[in-house]
C-alpha positions in Angstrom: 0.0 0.0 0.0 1.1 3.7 -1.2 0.5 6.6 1.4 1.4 10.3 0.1 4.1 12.2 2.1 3.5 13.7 4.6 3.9 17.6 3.0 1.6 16.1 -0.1 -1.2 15.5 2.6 -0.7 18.7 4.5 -1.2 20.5 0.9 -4.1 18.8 0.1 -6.0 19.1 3.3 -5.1 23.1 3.0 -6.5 23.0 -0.5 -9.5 21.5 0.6 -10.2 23.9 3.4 -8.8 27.0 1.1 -12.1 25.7 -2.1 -14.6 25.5 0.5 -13.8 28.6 2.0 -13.9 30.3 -1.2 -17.2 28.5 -2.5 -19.1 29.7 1.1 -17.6 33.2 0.2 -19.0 33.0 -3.1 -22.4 31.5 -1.6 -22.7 34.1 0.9 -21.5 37.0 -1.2 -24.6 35.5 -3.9 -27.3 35.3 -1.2 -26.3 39.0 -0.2 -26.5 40.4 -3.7 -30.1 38.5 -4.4 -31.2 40.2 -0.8 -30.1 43.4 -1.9 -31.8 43.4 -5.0 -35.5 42.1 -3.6 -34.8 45.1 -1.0 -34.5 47.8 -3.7 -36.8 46.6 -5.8 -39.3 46.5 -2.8 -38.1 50.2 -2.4 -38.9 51.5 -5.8 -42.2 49.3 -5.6 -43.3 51.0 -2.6 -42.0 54.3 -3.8 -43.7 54.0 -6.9 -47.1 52.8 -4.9 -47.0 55.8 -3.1 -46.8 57.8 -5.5 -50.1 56.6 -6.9 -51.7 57.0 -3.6 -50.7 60.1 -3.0 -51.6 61.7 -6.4 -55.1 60.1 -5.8 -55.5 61.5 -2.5 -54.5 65.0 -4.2 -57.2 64.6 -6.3 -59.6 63.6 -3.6 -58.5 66.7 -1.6 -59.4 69.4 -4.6 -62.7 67.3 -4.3 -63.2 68.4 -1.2 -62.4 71.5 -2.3 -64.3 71.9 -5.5 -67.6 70.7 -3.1 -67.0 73.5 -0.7 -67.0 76.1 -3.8 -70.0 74.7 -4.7 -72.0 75.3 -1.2 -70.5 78.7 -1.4 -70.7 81.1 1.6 -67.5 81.8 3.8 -64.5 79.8 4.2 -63.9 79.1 8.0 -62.2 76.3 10.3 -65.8 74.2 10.7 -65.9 73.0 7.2 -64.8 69.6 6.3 -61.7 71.0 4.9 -60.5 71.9 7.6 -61.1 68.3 9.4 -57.4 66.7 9.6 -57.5 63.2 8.2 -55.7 60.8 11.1 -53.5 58.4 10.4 -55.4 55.1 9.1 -55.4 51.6 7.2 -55.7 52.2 3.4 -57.8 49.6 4.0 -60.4 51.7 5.6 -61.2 53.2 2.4 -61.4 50.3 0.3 -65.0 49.5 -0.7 -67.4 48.1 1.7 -67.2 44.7 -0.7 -64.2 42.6 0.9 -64.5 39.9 -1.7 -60.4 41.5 -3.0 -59.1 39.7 -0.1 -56.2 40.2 -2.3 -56.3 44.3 -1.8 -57.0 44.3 1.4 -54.4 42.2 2.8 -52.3 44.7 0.6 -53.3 47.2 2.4 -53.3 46.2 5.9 -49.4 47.9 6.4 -50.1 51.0 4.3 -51.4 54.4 6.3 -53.0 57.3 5.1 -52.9 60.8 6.6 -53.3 64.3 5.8 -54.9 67.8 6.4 -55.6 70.9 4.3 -54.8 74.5 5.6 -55.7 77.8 4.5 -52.5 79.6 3.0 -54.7 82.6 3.5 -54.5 82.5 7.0 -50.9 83.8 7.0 -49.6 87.1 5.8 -48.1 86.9 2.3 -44.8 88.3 1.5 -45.6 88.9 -1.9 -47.8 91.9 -0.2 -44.8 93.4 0.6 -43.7 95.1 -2.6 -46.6 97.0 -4.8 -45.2 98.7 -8.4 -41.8 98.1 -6.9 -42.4 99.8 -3.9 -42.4 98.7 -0.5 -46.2 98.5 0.7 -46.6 100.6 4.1 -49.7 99.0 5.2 -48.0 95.4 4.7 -45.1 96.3 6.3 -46.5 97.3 9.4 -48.5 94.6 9.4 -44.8 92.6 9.4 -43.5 94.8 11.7 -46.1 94.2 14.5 -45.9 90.7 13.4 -41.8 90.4 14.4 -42.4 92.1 17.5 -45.4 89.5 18.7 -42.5 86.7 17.8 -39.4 88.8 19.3 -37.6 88.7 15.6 -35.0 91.1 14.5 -36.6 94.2 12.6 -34.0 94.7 10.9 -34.4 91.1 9.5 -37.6 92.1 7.9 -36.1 95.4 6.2 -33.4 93.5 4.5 -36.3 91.3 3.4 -38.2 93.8 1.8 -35.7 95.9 0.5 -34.2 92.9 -1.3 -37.6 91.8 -2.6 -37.8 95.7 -4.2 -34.6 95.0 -5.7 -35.8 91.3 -7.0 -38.9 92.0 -8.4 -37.7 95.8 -9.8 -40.3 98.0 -11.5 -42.7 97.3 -13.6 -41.9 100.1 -15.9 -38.1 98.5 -15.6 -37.7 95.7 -18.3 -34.5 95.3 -17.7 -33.4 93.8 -13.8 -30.4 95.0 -12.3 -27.2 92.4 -12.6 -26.9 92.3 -8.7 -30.6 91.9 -8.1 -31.1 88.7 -5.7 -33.2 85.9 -7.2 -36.9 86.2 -6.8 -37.6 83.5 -4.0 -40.6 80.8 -4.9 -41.0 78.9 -1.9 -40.7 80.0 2.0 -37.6 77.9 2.1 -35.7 80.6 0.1 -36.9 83.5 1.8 -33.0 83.0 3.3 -31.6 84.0 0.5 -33.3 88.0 0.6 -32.4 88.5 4.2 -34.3 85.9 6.7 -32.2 83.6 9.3 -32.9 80.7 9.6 -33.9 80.7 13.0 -36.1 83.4 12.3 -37.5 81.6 9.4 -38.8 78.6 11.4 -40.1 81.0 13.7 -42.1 82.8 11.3 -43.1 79.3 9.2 -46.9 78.9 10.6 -47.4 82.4 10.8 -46.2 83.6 6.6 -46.6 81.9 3.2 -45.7 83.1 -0.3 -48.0 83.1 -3.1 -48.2 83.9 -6.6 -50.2 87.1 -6.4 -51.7 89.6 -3.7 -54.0 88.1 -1.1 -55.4 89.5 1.8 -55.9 87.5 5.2 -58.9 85.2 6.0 -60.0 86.5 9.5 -62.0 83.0 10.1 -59.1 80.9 10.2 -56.1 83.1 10.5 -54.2 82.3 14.3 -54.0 85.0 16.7 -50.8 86.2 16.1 -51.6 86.8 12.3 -54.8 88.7 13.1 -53.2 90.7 15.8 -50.7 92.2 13.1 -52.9 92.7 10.0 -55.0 95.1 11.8 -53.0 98.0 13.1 -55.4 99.4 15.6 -55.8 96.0 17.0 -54.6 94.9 20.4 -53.7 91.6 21.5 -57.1 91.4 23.9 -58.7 92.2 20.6 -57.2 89.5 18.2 -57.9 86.8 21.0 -61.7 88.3 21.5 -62.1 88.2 17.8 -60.6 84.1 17.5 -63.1 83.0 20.4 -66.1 84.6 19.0 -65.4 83.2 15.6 -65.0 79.3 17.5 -69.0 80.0 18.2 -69.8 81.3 14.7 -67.9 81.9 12.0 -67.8 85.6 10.6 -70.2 86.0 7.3 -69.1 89.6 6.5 -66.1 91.7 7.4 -68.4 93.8 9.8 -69.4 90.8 11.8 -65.7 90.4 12.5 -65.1 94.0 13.5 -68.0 93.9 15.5 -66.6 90.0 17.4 -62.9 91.8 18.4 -64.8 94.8 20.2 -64.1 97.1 17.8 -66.8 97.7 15.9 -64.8 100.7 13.6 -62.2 98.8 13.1 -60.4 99.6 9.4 -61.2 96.4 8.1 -60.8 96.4 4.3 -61.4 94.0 1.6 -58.0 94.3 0.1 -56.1 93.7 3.5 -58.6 91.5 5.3 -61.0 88.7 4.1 -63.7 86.1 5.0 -63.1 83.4 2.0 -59.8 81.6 0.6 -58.5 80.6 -2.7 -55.2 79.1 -2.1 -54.3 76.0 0.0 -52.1 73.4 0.7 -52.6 69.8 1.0 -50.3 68.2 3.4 -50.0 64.0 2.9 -48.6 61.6 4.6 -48.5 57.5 3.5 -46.4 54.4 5.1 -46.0 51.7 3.5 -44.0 48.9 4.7 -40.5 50.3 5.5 -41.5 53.9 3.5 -42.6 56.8 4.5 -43.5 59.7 1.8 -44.6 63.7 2.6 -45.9 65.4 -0.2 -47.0 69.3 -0.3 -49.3 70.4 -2.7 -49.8 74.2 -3.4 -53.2 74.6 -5.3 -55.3 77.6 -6.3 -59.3 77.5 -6.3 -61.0 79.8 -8.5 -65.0 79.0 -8.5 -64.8 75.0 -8.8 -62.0 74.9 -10.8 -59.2 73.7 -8.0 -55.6 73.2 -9.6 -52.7 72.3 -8.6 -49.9 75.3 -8.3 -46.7 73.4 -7.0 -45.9 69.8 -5.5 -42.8 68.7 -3.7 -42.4 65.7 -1.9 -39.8 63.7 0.1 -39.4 59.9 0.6 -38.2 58.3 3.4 -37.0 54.8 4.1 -35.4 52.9 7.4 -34.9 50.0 5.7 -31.4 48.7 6.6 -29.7 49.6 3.2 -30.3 53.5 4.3 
């Protein structure tokens, strides 16, 4: 009987070990790249879902919307507009017909929420400049607003200075070369003058829109009431918000009469009772994906469109 030398043994065992460590290597390193690629594709599966979702409860928001035009009257904080959608089982608004067991187990880890609010229940910095001038009666109404909030005044003249210089003259054609960018969002309101500090300060309170709009006295907060009526003391915003919880104000004398001050200069350009522009806030998880979409949209009669969109996606699966 032949046996192998000792060293031809020792080599062969080593090779042995040295294959099956590299085929376990090449096992593992497979299994891992098929994992990945289920993961992702579950990703962009769910993003993509959402996305459908999403648009669809967009639509059924300028519904809402469209059917509140339609009623007519006042727009105030007791319509069903106004009614924040908690968070809940897409299920719950598949039809009453379960025989889809199919879409509703589907369903059972994706929730739904969202809200609308009333852009016009903020002050508007596009109010500020009027024919490339700064507009005195919007800036005070600014002015008194920083105060409330302890912000730096001089914050809010860079801000409207630069907005002169960024929007220029109508009789002007031609902009100056250092005029700063017109901002279009509230985000970029940093770039004409505004901290950042002071911007998340002033977030709930301002909002920028495409045109002029004056302020909705039935669902603007305190604070924004308080400083778009200069006569107005803080007693008198608060009087006017708690009168309005029991009835909602039909004319811009019923308003003036709620605060106390029955003479107060209340004006159709500056102050309002109804809303065209809104946002639709929504929010859907599904699975391991969140997604937060913003939608801008304008209402004009019962024709509700959609101004601006921008949404974010966010996922805690392990690849993030």
């Amino acid at each position: 009987m032949t046996t192998l030398p000792r060293k031809q043994g020792g080599a062969a065992i080593l090779t042995a070990m040295l294959t099956v460590v590299l085929v376990a290597s090449l096992a593992a390193s497979a299994l891992w790249q098929q994992w990945r690629g289920i993961e992702i594709e579950s990703a962009e599966r769910s993003r993509t879902q959402s996305s459908w979702i999403l648009t669809g409860a967009l639509d059924w928001a300028r519904l809402i919307l469209r059917e509140d035009a339609r009623k007519g009257g006042a727009d105030h904080l007791a319509e069903p507009w106004a009614v924040p959608l908690a968070q809940a089982r897409l299920s719950t608004f598949l039809a009453a017909d379960r025989s889809d067991a199919l879409a509703a187990d589907a369903s059972q880890e994706a929730f739904l929420s969202g809200e609308i609010h009333d852009l016009q229940s903020r002050l508007n910095v596009t109010n500020l400049v009027l024919e490339g001038k700064i507009h005195e009666p919007t800036a005070l109404a600014f002015q008194r607003l920083f105060k409330i909030l302890n912000l730096p005044e001089r914050e809010l003249t860079q801000l409207a200075e630069q907005l002169v210089l960024a929007l220029g003259k109508p009789s002007d054609p031609t902009p100056l070369s250092n005029a700063p960018l017109v901002p279009q969002t509230i985000d970029q309101l940093t770039w004409v003058g505004l901290s950042s500090r002071s911007l998340a300060v002033l977030r709930p309170f301002i909002t920028l829109l495409p045109v002029r709009t004056p302020v909705n006295l039935n669902t603007a907060p305190v604070e924004v009431v308080y400083a778009c009526v200069p006569t107005f003391e803080l007693a008198d915003a608060h009087r006017l918000v708690t009168r309005r919880s029991e009835a909602h104000f039909v004319s811009l004398a019923d308003a003036a009469k709620a605060s106390g001050q029955p003479g107060a200069p209340l004006s159709d350009a500056l102050q309002s009772i109804n809303s065209r522009y809104f946002e639709i806030h929504g929010n859907l998880q599904i699975e391991l994906t969140t997604v937060q979409e913003k939608s801008m949209v304008q209402r004009d009669g019962l024709d509700v469109k959609t101004l601006l969109r921008t949404r974010g996606v966010f996922n805690t699966s392990p690849l993030q």
